[in-house]
SEMARMI-282861 format. One record per atom (N, C-alpha, C, CB): residue in one letter; x, y, z. Coordinates in steps of 0.05 Angstrom, whole numbers, padded with zeros to 5 digits, always signed. Glycine has a CB too. Example, Ala and Ser with C-alpha at 12.3 -4.5 7.8 and 13.67 -1.06 7.14 Angstrom:
BEGIN
a+00264-00114+00156/a+00246-00090+00156/a+00264-00066+00156/a+00226-00089+00181/s+00257-00045+00142/s+00273-00021+00143/s+00258+00001+00157/s+00282-00012+00114/
end
This chain:
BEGIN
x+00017-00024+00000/x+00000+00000+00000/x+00018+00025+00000/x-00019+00000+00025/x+00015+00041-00019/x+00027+00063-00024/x+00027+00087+00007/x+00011+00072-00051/x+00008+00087+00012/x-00009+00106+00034/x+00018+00106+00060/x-00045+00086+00048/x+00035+00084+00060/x+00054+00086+00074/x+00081+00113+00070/x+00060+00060+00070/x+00084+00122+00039/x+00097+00127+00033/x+00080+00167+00045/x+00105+00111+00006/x+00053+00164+00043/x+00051+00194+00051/x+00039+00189+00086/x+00023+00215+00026/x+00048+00175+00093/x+00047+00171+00128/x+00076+00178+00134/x+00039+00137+00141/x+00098+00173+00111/x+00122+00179+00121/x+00129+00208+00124/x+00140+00167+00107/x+00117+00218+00088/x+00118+00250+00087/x+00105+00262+00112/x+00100+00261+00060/x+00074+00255+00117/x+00065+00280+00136/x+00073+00274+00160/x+00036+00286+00137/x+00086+00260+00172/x+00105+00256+00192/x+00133+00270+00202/x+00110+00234+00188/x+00143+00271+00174/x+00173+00284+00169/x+00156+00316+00165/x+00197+00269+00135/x+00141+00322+00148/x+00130+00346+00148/x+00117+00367+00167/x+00118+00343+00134/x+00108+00346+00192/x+00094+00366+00210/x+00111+00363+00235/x+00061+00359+00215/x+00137+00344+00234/x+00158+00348+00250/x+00171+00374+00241/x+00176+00324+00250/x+00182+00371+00221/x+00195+00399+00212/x+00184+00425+00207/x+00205+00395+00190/x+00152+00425+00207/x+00142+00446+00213/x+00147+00457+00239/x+00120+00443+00210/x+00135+00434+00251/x+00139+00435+00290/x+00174+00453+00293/x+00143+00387+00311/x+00196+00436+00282/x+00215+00460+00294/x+00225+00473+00283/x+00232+00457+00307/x+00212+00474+00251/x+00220+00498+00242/x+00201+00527+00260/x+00214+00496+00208/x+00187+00526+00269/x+00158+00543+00277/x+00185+00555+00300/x+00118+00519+00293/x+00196+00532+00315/x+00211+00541+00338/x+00244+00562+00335/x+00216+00512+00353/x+00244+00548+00313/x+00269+00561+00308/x+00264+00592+00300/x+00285+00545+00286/x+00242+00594+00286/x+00227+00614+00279/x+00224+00636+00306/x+00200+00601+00269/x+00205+00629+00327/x+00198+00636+00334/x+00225+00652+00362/x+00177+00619+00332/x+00246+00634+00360/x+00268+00645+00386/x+00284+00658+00368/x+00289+00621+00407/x+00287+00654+00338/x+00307+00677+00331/x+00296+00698+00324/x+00324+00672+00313/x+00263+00708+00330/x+00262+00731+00323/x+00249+00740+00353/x+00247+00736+00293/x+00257+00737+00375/x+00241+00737+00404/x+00240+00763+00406/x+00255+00722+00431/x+00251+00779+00392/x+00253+00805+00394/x+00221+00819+00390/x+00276+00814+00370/x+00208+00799+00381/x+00172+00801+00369/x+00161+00780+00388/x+00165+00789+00328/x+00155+00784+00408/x+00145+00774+00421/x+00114+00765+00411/x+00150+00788+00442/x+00103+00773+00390/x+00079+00754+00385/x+00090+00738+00359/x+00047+00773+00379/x+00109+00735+00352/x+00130+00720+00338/x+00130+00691+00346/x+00156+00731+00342/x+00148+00702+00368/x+00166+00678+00399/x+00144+00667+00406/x+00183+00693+00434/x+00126+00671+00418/x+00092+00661+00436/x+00079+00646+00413/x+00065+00693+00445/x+00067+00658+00392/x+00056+00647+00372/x+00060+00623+00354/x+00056+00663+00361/x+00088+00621+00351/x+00110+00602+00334/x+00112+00590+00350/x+00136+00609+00321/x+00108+00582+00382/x+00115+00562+00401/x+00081+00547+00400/x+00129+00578+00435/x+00067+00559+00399/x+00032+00548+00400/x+00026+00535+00379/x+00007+00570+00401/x+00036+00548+00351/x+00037+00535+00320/x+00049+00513+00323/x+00050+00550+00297/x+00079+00509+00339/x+00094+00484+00335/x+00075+00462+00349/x+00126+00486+00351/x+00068+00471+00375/x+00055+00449+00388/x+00030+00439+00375/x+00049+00456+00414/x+00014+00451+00354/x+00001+00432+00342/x+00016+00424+00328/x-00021+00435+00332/x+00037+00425+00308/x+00048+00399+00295/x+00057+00385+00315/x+00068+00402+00275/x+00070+00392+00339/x+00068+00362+00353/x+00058+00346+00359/x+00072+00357+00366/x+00036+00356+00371/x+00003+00345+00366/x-00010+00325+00352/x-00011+00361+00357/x-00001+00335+00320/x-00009+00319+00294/x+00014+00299+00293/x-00011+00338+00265/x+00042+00300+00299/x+00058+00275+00301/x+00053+00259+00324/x+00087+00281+00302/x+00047+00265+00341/x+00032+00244+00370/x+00019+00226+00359/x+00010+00258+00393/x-00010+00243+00346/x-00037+00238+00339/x-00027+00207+00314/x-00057+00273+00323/x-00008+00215+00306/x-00006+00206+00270/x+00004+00176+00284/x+00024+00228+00241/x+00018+00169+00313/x+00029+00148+00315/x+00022+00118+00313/x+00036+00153+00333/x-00004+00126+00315/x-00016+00096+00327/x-00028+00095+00297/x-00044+00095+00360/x-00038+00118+00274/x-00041+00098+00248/x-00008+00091+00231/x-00065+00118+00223/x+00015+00101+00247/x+00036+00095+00231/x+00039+00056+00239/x+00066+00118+00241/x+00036+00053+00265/x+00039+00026+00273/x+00009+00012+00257/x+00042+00023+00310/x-00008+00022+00246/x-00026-00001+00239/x-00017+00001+00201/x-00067+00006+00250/x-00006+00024+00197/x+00000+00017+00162/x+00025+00022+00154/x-00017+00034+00142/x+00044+00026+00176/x+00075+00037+00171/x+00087+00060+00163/x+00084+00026+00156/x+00106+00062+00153/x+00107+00083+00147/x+00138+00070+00128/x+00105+00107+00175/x+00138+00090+00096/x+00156+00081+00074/x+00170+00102+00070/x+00145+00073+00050/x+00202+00110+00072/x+00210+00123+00055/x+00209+00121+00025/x+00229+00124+00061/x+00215+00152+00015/x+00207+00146-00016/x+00218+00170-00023/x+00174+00141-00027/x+00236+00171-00038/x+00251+00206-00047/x+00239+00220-00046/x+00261+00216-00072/x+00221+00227-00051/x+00195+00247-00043/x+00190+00252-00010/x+00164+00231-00056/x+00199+00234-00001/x+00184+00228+00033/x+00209+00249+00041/x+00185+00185+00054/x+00233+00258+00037/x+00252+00266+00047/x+00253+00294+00040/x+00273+00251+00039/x+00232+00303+00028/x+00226+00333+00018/x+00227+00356+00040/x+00194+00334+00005/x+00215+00354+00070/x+00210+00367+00084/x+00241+00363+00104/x+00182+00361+00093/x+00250+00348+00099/x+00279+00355+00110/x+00296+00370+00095/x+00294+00334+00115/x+00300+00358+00073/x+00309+00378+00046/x+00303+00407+00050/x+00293+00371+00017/x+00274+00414+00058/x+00269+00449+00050/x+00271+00454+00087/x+00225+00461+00028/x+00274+00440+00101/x+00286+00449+00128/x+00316+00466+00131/x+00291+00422+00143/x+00331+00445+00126/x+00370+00438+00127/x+00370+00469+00110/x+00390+00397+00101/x+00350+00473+00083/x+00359+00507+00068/x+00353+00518+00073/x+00358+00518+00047/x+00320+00524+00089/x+00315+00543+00092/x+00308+00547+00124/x+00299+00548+00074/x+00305+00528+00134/x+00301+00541+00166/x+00313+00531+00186/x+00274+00541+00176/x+00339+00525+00179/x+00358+00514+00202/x+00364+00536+00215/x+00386+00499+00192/x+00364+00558+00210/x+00374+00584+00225/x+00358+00619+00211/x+00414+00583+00217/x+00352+00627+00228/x+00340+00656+00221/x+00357+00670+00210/x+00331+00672+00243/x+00343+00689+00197/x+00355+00717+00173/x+00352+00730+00206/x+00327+00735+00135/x+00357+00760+00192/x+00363+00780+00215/x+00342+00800+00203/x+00399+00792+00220/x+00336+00810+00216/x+00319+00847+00203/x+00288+00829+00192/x+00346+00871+00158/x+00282+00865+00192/x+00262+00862+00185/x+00241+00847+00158/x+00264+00880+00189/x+00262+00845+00136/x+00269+00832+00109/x+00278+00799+00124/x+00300+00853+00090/x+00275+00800+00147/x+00293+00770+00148/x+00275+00749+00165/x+00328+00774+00168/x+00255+00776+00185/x+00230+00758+00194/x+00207+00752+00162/x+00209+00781+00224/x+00210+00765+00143/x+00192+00765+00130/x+00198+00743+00114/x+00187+00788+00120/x+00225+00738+00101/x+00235+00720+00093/x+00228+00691+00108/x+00259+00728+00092/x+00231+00696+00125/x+00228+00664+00141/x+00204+00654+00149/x+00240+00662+00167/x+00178+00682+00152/x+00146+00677+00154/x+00138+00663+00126/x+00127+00708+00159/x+00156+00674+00105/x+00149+00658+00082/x+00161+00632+00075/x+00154+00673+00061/x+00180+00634+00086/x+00186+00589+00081/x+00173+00582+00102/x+00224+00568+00085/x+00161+00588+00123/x+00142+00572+00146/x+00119+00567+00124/x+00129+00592+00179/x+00117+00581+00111/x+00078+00592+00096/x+00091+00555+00079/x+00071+00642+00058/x+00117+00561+00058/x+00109+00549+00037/x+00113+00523+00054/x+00125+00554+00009/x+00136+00511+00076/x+00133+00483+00092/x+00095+00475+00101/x+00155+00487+00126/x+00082+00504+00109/x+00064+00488+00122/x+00041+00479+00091/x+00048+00508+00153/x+00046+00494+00077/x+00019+00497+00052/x+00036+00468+00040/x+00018+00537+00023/x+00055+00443+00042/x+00070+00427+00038/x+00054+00405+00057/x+00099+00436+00044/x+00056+00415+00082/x+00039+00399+00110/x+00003+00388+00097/x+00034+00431+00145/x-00006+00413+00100/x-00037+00423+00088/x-00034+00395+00063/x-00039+00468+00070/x-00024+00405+00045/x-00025+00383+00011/x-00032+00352+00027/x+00018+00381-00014/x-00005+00352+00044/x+00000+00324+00051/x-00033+00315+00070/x+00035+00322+00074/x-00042+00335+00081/x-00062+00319+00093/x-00092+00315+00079/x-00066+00331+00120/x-00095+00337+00059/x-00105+00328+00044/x-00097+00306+00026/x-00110+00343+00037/x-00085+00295+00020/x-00080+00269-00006/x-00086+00249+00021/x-00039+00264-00028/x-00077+00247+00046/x-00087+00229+00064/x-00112+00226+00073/x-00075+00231+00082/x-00127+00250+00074/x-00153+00246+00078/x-00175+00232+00061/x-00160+00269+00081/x-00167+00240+00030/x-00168+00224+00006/x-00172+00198+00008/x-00148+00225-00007/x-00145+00184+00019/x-00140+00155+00025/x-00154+00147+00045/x-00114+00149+00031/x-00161+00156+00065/x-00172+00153+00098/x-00206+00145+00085/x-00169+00191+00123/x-00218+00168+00065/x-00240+00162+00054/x-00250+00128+00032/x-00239+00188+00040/x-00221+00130+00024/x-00231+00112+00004/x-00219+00077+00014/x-00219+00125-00028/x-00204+00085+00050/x-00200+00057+00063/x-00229+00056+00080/x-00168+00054+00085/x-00242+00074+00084/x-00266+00084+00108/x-00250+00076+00129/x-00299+00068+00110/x-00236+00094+00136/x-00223+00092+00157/x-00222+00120+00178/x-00198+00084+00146/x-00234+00113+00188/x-00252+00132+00202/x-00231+00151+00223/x-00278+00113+00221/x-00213+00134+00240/x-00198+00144+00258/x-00172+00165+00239/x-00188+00117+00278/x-00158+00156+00215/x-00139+00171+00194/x-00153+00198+00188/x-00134+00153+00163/x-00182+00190+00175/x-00194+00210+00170/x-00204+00232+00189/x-00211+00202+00158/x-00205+00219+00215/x-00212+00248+00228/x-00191+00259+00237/x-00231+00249+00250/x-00159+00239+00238/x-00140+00262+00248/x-00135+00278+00220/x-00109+00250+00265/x-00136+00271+00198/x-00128+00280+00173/x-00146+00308+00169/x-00132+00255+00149/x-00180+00307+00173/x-00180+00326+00177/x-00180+00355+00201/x-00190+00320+00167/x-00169+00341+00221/x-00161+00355+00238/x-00140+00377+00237/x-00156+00339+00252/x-00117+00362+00233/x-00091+00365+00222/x-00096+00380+00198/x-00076+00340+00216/x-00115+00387+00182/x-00107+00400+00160/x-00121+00427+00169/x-00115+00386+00130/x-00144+00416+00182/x-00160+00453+00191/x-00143+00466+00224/x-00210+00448+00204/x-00123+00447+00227/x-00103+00466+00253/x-00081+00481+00224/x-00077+00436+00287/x-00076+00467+00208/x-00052+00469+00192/x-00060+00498+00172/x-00047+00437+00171/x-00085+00498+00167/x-00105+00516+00154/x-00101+00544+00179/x-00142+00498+00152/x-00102+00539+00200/x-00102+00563+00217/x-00071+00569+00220/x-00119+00557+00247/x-00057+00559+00224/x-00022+00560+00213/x-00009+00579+00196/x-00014+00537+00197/x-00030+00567+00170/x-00019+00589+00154/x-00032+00618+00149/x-00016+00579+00129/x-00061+00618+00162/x-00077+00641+00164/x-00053+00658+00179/x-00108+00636+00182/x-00049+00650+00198/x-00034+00670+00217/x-00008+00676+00202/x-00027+00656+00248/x+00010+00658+00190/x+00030+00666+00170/x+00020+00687+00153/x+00038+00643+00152/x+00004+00677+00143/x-00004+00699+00121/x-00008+00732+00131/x-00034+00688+00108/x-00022+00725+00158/x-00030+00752+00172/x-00006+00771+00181/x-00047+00744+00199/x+00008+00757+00187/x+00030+00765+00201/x+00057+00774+00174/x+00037+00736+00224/x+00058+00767+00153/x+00065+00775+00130/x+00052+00797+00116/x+00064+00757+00116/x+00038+00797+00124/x+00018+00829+00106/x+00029+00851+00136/x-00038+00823+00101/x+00032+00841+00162/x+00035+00871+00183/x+00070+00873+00172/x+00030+00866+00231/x+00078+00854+00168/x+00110+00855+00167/x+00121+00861+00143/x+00123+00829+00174/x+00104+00868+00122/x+00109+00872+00096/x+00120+00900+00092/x+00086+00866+00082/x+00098+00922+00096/x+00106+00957+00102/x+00134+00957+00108/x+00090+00972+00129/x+00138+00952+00133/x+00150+00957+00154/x+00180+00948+00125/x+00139+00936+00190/x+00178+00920+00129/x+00203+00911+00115/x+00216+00919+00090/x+00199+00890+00111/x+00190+00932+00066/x+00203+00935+00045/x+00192+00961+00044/x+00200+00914+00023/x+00179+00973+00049/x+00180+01001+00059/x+00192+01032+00073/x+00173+00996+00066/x+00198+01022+00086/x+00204+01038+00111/x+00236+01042+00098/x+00199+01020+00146/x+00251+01055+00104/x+00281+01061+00095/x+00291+01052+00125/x+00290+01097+00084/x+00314+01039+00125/x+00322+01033+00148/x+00340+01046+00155/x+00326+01013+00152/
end
């Protein structure tokens, strides 16, 4: 069953959301609704990797070159914060594109969850995708206050 191979992705994906969110969130502490916020966002992806455990032990979980994607766009882009104001904005936007990566993945699982009727996948699948959905609302929100400021303003 293929379904293993995107139990591996949204696993690796909402881990690396989880600390990318953190790394996010202490190197710009200087924004304290940054630091606070990016620590609440991580903990639901931890949440969704808890949640995800007990269907990984009933269908496994497969690497697959693809499955290794969300480490890949980790290691480049959010192993470590930019600086400035251009550098929180920069980094609200690779959180956006990792989590809208997360989001895909739980939709194509929810998909699968429907067409195993598998009732318990499907409700964390859609769980996980409407916390993941509020994730990037706030990315997004928080990119339009930080936008002015960043490419605006003369420093």
């Amino acid at each position: 069953m293929q379904l293993a191979i995107y139990l591996a992705l949204a696993h690796r994906a909402e881990k690396t959301l989880a600390d990318s969110f953190r790394v996010v969130g202490e190197g710009h502490a200087q924004q304290p609704d940054v630091l606070f916020t990016c620590r609440t966002l991580a903990g639901m992806s931890d949440d969704h990797v808890r949640r995800l455990a007990p269907i990984v032990r009933r269908y496994g979980e497969r690497d697959d070159a693809d499955a290794d994607e969300p480490e890949r766009l980790h290691a480049a882009g959010l192993a470590e914060v930019r600086s400035g104001p251009v550098g929180l904005l920069r980094d609200l936007q690779d959180l956006h594109v990792l989590g809208t990566l997360v989001q895909t993945t739980w939709t194509v699982v929810a998909q699968a969850a429907q067409g195993l009727r598998d009732r318990d996948l499907l409700e964390l699948a859609q769980h996980a995708n409407g916390e993941t959905s509020r994730q990037l609302s706030w990315l997004n929100t928080r990119m339009k206050q930080a936008a002015p400021q960043a490419l605006v303003v003369a420093e």
